[in-house]
C-alpha positions as a Markdown table, in Angstrom:
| # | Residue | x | y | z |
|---|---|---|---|---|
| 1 | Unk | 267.6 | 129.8 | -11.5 |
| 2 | Unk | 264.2 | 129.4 | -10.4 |
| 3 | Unk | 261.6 | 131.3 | -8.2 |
| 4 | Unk | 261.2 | 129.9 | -4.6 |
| 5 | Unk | 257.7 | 131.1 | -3.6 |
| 6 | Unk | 256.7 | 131.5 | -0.1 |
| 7 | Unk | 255.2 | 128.0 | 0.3 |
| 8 | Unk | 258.2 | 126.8 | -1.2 |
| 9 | Unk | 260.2 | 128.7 | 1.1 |
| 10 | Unk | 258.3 | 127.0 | 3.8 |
| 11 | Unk | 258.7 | 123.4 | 2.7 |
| 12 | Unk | 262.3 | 123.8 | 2.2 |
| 13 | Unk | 262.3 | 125.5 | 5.8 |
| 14 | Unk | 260.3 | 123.3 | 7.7 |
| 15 | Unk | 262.5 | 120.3 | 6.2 |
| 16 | Unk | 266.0 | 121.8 | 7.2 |
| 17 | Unk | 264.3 | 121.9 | 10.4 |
| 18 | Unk | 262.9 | 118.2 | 10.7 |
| 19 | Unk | 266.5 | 117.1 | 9.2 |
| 20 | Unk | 268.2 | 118.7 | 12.2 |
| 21 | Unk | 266.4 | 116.7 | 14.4 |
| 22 | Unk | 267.3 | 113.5 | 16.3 |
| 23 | Unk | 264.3 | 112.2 | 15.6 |
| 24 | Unk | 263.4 | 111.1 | 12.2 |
| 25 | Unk | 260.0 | 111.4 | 10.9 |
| 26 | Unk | 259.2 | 111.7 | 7.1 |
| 27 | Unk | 256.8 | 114.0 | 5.9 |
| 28 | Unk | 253.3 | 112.0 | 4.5 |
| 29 | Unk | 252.8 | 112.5 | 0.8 |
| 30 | Unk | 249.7 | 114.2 | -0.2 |
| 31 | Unk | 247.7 | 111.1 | -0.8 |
| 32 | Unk | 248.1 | 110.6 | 2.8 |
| 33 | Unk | 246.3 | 113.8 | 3.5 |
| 34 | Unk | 242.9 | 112.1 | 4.0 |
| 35 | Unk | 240.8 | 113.5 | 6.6 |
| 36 | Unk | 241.2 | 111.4 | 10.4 |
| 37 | Unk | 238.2 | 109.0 | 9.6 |
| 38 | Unk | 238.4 | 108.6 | 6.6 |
| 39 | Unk | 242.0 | 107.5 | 6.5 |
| 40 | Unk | 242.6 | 103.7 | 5.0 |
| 41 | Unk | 244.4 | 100.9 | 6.6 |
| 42 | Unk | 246.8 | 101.9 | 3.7 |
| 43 | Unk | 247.5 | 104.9 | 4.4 |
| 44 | Unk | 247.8 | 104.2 | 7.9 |
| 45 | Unk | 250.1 | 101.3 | 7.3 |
| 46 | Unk | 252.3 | 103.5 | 5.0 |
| 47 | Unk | 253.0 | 106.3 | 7.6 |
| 48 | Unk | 253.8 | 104.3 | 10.4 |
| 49 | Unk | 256.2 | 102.4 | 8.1 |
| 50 | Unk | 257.7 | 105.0 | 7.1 |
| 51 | Unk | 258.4 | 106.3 | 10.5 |
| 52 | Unk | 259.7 | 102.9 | 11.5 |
| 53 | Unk | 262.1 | 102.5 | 8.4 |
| 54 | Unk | 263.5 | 106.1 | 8.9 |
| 55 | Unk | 264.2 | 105.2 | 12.2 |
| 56 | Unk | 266.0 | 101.9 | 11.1 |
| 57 | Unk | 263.1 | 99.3 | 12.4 |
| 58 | Unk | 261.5 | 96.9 | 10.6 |
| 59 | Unk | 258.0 | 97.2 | 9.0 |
| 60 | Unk | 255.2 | 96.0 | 10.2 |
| 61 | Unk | 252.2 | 94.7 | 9.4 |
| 62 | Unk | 248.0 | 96.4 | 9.8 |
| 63 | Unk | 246.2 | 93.7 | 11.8 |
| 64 | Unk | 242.2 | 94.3 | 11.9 |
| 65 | Unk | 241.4 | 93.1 | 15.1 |
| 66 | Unk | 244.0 | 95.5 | 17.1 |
| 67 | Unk | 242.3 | 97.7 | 14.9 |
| 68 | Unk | 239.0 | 97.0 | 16.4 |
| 69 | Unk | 240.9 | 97.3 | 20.5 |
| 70 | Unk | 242.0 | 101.0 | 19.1 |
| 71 | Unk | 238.9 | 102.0 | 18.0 |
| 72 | Unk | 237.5 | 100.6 | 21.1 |
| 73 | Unk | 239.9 | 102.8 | 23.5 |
| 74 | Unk | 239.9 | 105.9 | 21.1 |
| 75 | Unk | 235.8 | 105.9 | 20.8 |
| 76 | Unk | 235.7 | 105.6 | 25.0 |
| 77 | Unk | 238.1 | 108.0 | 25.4 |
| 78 | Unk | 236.2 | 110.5 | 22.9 |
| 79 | Unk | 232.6 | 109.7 | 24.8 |
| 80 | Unk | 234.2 | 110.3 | 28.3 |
| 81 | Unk | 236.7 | 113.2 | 26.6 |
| 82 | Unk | 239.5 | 111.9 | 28.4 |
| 83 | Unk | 242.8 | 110.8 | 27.2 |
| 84 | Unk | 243.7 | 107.4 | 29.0 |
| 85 | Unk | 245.1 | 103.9 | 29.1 |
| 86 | Unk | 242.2 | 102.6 | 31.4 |
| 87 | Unk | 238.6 | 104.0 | 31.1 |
| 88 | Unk | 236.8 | 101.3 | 33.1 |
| 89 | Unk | 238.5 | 98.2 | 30.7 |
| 90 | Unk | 242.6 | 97.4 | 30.2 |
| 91 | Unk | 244.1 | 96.7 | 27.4 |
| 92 | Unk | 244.6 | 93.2 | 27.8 |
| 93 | Unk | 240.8 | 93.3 | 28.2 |
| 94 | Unk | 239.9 | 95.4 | 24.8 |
| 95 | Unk | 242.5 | 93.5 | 23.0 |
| 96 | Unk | 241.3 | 89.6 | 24.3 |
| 97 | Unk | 237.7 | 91.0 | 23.7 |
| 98 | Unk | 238.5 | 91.6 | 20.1 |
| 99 | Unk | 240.5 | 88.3 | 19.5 |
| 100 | Unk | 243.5 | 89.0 | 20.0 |
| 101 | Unk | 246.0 | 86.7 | 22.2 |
| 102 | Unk | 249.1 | 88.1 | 21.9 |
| 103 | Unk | 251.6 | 90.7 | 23.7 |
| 104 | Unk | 250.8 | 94.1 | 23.2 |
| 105 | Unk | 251.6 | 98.1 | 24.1 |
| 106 | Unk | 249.7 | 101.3 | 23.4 |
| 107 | Unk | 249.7 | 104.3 | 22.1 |
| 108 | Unk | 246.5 | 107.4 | 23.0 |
| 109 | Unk | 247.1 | 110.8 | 21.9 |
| 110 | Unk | 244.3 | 113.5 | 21.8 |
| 111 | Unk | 244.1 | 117.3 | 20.1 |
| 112 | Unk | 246.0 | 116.2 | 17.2 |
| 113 | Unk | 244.7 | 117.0 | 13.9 |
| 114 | Unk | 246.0 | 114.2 | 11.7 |
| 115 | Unk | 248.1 | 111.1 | 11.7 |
| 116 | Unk | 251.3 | 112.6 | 11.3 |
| 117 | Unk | 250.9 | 115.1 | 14.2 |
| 118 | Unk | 250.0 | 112.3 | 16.6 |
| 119 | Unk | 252.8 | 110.3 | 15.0 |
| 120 | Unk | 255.3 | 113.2 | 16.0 |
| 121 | Unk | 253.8 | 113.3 | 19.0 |
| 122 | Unk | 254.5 | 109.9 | 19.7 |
| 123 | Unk | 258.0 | 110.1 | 18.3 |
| 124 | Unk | 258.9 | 113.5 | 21.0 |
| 125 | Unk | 257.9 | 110.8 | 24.2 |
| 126 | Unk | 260.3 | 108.1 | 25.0 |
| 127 | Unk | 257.8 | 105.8 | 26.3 |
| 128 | Unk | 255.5 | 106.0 | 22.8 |
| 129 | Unk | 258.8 | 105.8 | 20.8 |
| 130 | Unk | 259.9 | 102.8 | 22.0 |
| 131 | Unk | 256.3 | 101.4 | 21.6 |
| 132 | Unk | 256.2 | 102.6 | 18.5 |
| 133 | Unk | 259.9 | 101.9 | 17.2 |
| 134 | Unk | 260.3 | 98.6 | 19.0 |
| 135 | Unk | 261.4 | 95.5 | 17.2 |
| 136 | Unk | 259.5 | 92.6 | 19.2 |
| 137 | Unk | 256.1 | 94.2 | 17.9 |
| 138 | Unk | 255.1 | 92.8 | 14.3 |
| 139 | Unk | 251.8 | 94.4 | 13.7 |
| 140 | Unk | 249.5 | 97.2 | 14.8 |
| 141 | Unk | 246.3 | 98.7 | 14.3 |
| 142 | Unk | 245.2 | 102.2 | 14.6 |
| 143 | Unk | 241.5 | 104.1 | 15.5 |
| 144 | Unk | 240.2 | 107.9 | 15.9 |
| 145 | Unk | 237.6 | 109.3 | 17.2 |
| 146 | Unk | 236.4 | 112.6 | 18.0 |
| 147 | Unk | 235.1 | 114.0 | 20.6 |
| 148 | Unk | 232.8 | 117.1 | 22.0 |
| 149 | Unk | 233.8 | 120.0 | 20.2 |
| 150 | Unk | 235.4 | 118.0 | 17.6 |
| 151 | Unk | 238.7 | 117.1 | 19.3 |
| 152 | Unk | 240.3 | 113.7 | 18.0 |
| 153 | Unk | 241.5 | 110.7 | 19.9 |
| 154 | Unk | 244.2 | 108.4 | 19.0 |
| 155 | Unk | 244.8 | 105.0 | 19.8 |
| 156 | Unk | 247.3 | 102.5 | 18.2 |
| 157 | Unk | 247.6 | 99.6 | 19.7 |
| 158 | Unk | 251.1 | 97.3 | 18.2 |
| 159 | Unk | 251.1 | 93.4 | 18.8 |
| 160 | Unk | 253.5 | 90.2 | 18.7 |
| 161 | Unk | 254.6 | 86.9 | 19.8 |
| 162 | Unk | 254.8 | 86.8 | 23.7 |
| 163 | Unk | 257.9 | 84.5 | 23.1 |
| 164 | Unk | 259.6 | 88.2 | 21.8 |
| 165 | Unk | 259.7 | 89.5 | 25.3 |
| 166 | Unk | 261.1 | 85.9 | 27.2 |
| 167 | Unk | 264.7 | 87.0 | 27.4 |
């Protein structure tokens, strides 16, 4: 016998509830509870992972200079405080501009306090889902910033061959 304390009761509550779900998105282990800016390509590389194995896709890999696109989109939309594909540059732009050549999709969220909200967000709309679940992408790269009043902005930005999407 042992003694289930609230926060236990919580844990084992909250994931009964997660399990029940269609959607499949592991909770981050503790080390991954850095805060927003502070969070390394690790870390980052690890939760989307783990999203994309519990959801049966293959893992990818962190790639710096779709890094440098997100951070580019997620700092513009935290200056203008507006969550958006296009702020006055495409993606194709941001993503050519930071040396990258190949196809791409993105992800934006805003309000979200950490990774793995943003990530559940992402997971509960069909369009970021299949972004971020999809199998012809091979690597990503992920920024935050925040804006007034401290709100955070998220961009991921997921990359591959163009030859993936010639059917």
């Amino acid at each position: 016998m042992f003694d289930l304390t609230r926060r236990g009761f919580l844990v084992i509550g909250a994931t009964a509830a997660l399990a029940a779900c269609s959607t499949t998105i592991p909770v981050l282990p503790k080390a991954a509870a850095s805060t927003p800016e502070n969070l390394t390509d690790a870390e980052i590389l690890t939760a989307i992972n783990a999203v994309r194995a519990a959801n049966g896709a293959p893992a990818w890999a962190y790639n710096p200079r779709l890094e440098d696109a997100a951070r580019s989109q997620a700092r513009l939309m935290a200056q203008k405080n507006t969550l958006s594909h296009d702020l006055g540059t495409t993606l194709r732009e941001r993503v050519t501009a930071a040396g990258y050549l190949g196809a791409v999709g993105e992800n934006v969220a805003k309000g979200y306090t950490n990774l793995q909200g943003a990530i559940e967000g992402w997971m509960n709309s069909s369009g970021h889902r299949s972004t971020l679940l999809s199998s012809k992408f091979t690597e990503f790269g992920l920024a935050v910033a925040r804006g007034p009043g401290g709100k955070l902005y998220w961009a991921m930005i997921a990359g591959g061959s163009f030859q993936a999407w010639i059917q």
